[in-house]
N, C-alpha and C positions, 0 to 999 in steps of 0.2 A: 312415591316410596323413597324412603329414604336408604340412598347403597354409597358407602366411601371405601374405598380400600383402607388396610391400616396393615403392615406388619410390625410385629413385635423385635425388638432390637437384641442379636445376637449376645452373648456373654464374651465379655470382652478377656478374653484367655491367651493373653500373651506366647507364655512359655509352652504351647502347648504344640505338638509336632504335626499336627494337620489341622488345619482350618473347617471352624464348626461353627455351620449357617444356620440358628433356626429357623423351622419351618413355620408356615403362618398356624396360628392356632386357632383363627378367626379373621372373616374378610367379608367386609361393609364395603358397600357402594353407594357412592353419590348419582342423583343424580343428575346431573350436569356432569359428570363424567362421561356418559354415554352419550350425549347430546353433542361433545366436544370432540370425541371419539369421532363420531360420524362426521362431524360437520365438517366441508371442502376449503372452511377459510380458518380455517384453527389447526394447519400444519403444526403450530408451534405446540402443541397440547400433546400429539400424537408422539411426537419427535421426541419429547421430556416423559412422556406415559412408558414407551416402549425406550427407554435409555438406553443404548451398552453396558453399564458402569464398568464392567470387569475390565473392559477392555481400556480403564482410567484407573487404573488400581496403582500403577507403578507412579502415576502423578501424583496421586491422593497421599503417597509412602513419603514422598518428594517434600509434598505443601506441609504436612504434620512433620519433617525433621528440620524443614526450613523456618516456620511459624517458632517450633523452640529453640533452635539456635539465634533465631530476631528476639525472644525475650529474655534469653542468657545473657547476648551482647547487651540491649537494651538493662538489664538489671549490674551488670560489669561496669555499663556507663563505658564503653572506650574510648576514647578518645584519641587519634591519628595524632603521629606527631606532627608540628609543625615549625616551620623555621621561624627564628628570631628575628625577625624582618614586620615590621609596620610600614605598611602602604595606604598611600590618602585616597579616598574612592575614584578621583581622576585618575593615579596612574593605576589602578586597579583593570579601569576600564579599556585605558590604551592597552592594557597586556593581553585584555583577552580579547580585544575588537583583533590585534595584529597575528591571532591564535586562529584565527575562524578562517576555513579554505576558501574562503573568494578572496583573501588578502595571503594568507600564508600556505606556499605550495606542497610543504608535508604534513599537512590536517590531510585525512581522509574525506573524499565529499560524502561518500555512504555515513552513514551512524551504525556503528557496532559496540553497542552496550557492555562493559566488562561486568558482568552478574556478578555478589555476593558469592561466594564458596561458605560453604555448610562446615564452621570448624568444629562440631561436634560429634560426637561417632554416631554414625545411623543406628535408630532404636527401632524403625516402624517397620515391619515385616508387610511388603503389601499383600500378601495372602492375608493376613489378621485383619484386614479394614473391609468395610462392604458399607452402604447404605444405612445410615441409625448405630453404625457398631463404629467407632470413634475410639483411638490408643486411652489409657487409662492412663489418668492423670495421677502424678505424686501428688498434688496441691493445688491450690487454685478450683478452679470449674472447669466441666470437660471443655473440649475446642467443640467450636461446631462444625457439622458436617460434611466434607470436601465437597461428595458429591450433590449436597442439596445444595450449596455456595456456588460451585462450578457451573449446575445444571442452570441455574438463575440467571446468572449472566448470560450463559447462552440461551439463552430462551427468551430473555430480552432483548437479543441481537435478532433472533431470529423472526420475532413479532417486528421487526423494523425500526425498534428505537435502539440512540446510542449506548453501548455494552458499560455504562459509568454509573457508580456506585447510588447516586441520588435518584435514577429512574428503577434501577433494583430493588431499592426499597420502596420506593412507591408502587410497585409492582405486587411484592407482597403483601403488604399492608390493604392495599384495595383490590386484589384481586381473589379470594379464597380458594379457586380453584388451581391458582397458578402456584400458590406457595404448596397445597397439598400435592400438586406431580412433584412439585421439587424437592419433597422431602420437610417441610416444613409444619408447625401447629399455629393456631394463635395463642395468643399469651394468654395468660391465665390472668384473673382479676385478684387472684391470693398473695401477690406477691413471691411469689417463690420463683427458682429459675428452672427451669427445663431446659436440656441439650439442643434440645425439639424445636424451640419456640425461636418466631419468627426474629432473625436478628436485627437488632439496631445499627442505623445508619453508620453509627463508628465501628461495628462488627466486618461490614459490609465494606469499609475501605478499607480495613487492615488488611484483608482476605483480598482486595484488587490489590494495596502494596506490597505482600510477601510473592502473590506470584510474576505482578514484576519486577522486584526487587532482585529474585534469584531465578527468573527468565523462564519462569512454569511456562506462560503463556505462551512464547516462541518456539518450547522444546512441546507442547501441544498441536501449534499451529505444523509446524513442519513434520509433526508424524500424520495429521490430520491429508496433507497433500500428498504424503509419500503410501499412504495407503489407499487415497483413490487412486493413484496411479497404478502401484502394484493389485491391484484387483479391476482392471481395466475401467474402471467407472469415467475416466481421463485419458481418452486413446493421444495416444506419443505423434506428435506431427513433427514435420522436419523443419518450421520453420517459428518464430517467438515473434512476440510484437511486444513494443514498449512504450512508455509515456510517461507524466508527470501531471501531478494534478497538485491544486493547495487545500489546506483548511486553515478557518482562521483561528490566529492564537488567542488565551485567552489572556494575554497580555496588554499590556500599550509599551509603546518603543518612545525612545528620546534619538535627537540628531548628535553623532559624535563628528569633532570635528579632529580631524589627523595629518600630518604631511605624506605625502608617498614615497616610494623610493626616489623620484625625480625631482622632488624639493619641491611640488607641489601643494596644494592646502586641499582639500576634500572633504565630504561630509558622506554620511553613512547611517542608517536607524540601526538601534541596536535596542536589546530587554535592558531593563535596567541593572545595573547589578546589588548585590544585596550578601550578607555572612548569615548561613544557617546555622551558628550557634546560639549559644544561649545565653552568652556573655551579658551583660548591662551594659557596659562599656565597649559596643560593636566597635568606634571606630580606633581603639587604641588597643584592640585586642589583639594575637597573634594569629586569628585562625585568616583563610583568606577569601576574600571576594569572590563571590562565583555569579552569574548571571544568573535574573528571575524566572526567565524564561528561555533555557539554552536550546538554540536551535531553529526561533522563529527569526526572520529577518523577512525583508520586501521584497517580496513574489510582483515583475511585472508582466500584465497581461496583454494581450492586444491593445490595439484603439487607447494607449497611453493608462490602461486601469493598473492601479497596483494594491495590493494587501497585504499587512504583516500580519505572517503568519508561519505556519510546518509545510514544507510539501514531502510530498510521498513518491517514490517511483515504483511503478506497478508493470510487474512482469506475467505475458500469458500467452496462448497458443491463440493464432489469430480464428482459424476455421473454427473451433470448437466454442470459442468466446469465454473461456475458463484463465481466470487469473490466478496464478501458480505463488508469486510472491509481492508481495507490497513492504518497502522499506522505509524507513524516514532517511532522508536527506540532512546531513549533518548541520546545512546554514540551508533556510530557507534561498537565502538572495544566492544559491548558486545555478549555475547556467545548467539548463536542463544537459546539453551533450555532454558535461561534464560527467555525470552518474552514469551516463551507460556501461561504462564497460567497469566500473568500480562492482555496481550491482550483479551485474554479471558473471565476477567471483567470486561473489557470494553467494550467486545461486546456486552455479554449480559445485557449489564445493557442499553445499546445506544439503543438493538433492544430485547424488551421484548417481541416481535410475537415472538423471538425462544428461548425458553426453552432451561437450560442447561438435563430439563428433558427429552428433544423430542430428545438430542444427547447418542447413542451409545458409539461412535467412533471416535476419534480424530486420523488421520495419520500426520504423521510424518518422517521425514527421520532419519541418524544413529546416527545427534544432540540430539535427545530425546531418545538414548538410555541406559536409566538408571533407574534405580530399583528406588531407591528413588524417582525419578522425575513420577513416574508412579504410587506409592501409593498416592502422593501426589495430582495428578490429580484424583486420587479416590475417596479421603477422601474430596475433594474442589467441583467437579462435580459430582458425582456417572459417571466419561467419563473415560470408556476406551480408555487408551492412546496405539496407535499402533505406531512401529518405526522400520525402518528398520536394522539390523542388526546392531553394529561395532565393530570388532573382537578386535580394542585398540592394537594394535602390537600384536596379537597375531598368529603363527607362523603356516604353514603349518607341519601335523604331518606325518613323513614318519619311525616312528618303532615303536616295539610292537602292529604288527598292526595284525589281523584276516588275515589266512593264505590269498595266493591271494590278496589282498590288499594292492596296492600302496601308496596311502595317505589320507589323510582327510583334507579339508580346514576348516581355519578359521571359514568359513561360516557353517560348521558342513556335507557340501556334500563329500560325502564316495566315488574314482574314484580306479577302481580295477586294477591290469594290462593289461588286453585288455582293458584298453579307456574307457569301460561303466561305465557312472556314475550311482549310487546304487539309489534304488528307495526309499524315507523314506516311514513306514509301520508306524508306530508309537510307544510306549513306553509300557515297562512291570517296573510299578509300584514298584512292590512286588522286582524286583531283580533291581532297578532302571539303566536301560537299555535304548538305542535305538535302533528301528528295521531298519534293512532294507534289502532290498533281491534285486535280479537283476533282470534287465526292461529288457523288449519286443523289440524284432527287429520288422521290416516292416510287416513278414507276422503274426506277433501277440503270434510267442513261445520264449522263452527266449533265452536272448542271449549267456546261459551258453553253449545250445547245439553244436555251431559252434566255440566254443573260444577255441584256440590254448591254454591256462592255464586250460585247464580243468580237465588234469589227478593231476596240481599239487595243484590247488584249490579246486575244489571240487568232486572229482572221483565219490565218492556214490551218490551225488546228483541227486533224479529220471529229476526233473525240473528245479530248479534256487536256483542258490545260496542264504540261507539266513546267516545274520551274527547280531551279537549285540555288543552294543558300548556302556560300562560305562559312566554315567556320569561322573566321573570323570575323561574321556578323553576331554571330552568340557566344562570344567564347566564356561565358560562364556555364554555358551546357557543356556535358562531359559526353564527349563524343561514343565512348566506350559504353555510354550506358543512358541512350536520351532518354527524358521522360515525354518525349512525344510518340514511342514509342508504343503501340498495343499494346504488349507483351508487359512493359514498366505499368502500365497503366490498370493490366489485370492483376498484376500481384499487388500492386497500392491500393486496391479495392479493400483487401482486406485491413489493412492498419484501423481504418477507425472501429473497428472490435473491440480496442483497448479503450476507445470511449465509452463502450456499453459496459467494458468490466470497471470500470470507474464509476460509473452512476451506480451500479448493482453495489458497491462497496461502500460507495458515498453518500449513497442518496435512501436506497431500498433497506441499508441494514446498520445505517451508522447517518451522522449527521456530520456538514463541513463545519461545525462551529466545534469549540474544543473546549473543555468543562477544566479539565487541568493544566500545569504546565510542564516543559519541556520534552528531551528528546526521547527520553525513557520512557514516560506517560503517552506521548504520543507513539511509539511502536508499540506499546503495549496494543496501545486503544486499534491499530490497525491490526494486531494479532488476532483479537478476539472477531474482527468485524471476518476477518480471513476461516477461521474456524467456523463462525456459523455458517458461512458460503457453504464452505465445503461439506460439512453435516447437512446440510441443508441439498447439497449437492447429491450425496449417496443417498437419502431418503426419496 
């Protein structure tokens, strides 16, 4: 049998003082909608069948006053002043390599986008827009649809490919069922145009650049999270966990070479740089130099790998494993502890339901291990800042050691000559010490009693060897706070949660390779991956 749904598009009645929805006058069903319906792995179908929209209505008001004031300006032609000054593409490039925050210390490490402002007077009443019902145009063709544009994207994120314009439209195009949830027809062979009708790839990027051009998608993403909060869907914990992750740009980098402040010579990847005018004459023109791809620079990773690319900092609640905000990072090559408390401001100032007062606990891996960096979180949040270990080259100790005793790692864990690792007890203050005695075999007594060193470790011992360890054998453990510690040991359990909300962001609903460039297109691209979560999250 053949069943589709269809309704018929509202009368687009501007000036009229209540909003008037027609009702269906007729309703066809496919089927394969019911088969999608039901089915357990076509979330995404359900999600886009049963939409909100109303509750996008004030976005949709947004993207139709933004969309026209971009083809106002675009028909104005404006053109920015700019100064009388011709610069040769080298020193174009020194200005803005010595502009980027791993070299100049008042760059921001966060990226905080300054969005387009809308100089037109708002015309779109978001009561008057619904589904099929589109503001009426003086001239031209109508726009298409917010909400079948909107819905598309996220229902491409949600299916698990990346939310960019080229898989959208191959989405509609070959899928018929997906374009019809989304509010879409197929083209007609007559030639004529319908509002309807599936749009063309350049329809489809205009519609990703207006909403990040005037920041729709950010001002989506952050009502997105603040309403699963306010509707408990995201119970409030007392403590955050954080991290950095890369994707790769879609760029290529060239090596610049600079002196430092020291009068030294140094070398650095940087995007090329390039003038997006329109000039003929790019290099004698007035407009200036900007970078191809601002923002990516060399992310290094373990074990000497490195990648030019974006990195992102990702903020979330560790227990629940829900990641609350992901930002781009203003220079890829910046040092992960550098973002933390940048991003930090951000969040709470974007999501004022969480209190830097309702947070504990801040985890962290062994980039935020540093003293400084951790009064500093103090003194800024009243947050303790938790990090895991890093010893900095610091060397395994194998003399002057407590008799019986093979060595001591880095990490500050004590392994004796039989094999047993010592069990930490805790610290005597008064003679500034650490404890630690030896751990229990299977059947629950110590492992001194069966260990082959025991006439030469510790003869007299009635039960288990105890021993103490100067701080000034590990004086890069913070005596205040070891990480040999239980206690340190059970709250660090939780940090790598920020690894699972990283994969679920990276891998599950977006992709690490990057289709566009810069820092703009890349938070877009992390807005949208963050919106399906969370849609995806409430359902």
């Amino acid at each position: 049998m053949l069943q589709a749904k269809h309704q018929l598009s509202a009368p687009q009645e501007q000036n009229k003082q209540a909003c008037f929805e027609q009702i269906p006058l007729f309703i066809m069903k496919n089927e394969d909608e019911q088969l999608l319906l039901n089915s357990p792995d076509a979330d995404w179908y359900r999600i886009l069948y049963y939409f909100p929209w109303k509750n996008y209505r004030e976005y949709g008001a947004i993207y139709y006053n933004s969309l026209r004031d971009y083809n106002i300006k675009q028909i104005k032609n404006n053109v920015s002043e700019v100064e009388n000054t011709i610069e040769s593409k080298h020193e174009a490039t020194q200005r803005i390599l010595f502009d980027r925050p791993t070299i100049s210390k008042t760059t921001p490490p966060m990226y905080q986008e300054k969005y387009d402002n809308i100089d037109i007077a708002s015309y779109v009443n978001p009561n008057y827009i619904s589904p099929g019902n589109v503001p009426m145009q003086i001239a031209g063709r109508s726009p298409k649809d917010f909400f079948a544009m909107f819905k598309s994207f996220i229902g491409v994120a949600i299916m698990g490919l990346p939310a960019n314009p080229e898989n959208v439209h191959m989405q509609l195009i070959s899928n018929p069922a997906f374009a019809r949830v989304c509010g879409f027809t197929p083209k007609n062979n007559d030639g004529h145009y319908r509002q309807t009708d599936v749009p063309s790839i350049r329809k489809i990027q205009q519609f990703d650049m207006i909403m990040e051009k005037y920041g729709i998608w950010e001002m989506v993403k952050i009502e997105e999270v603040k309403q699963n909060l306010n509707e408990n869907v995201i119970q409030k914990e007392n403590e955050l966990v954080g991290d950095t992750t890369h994707y790769h740009a879609h760029s290529q980098f060239i090596t610049v070479s600079y002196i430092d402040e020291n009068g030294k010579e140094k070398k650095k990847s940087q995007s090329k740089v390039t003038k997006n005018c329109g000039c003929q004459d790019k290099e004698n023109c007035q407009h200036p130099y900007v970078l191809c791809d601002d923002g990516a620079g060399t992310i290094v990773k373990s074990n000497g790998k490195m990648f030019f690319g974006h990195k992102a900092s990702v903020i979330g609640f560790p227990k629940q494993g829900i990641p609350l905000d992901a930002r781009a990072v203003t220079d890829g090559a910046t040092h992960d502890r550098e973002t933390i408390i940048p991003h930090l401001e951000i969040f709470f100032d974007q999501y004022p339901i969480i209190s830097s007062t309702d947070i504990d606990r801040f985890l962290y891996d062994a980039a935020a291990s540093d003293t400084k960096l951790k009064t500093q979180m103090k003194d800024t949040f009243e947050i303790e800042l938790k990090a895991s270990l890093n010893p900095r080259r610091k060397k395994t100790i194998t003399e002057n050691l407590p008799q019986g005793m093979e060595k001591i790692t880095p990490y500050g864990n004590v392994i004796c000559k039989g094999g047993h690792e010592m069990d930490y007890q805790g610290i005597r203050y008064e003679t500034e010490k650490f404890i630690y005695q030896a751990p229990s075999n299977e059947t629950g007594s110590s492992v001194c009693q069966s260990c082959q060193f025991k006439n030469d470790c510790c003869p007299n011992a009635n039960d288990r060897r105890v021993i103490n360890i100067s701080f000034d054998v590990l004086p890069h453990i913070d005596s205040n706070d070891p990480p040999m510690a239980k206690r340190f040991k059970a709250i660090m359990t939780r940090r790598p949660s920020v690894e699972r909300m990283i994969k679920m962001l990276k891998c599950d609903l977006s992709d690490d390779r990057l289709k566009k460039r810069g820092n703009s297109a890349f938070q877009a691209y992390l807005d949208k991956t963050m919106i399906a979560f969370h849609i995806l999250l409430r359902n």
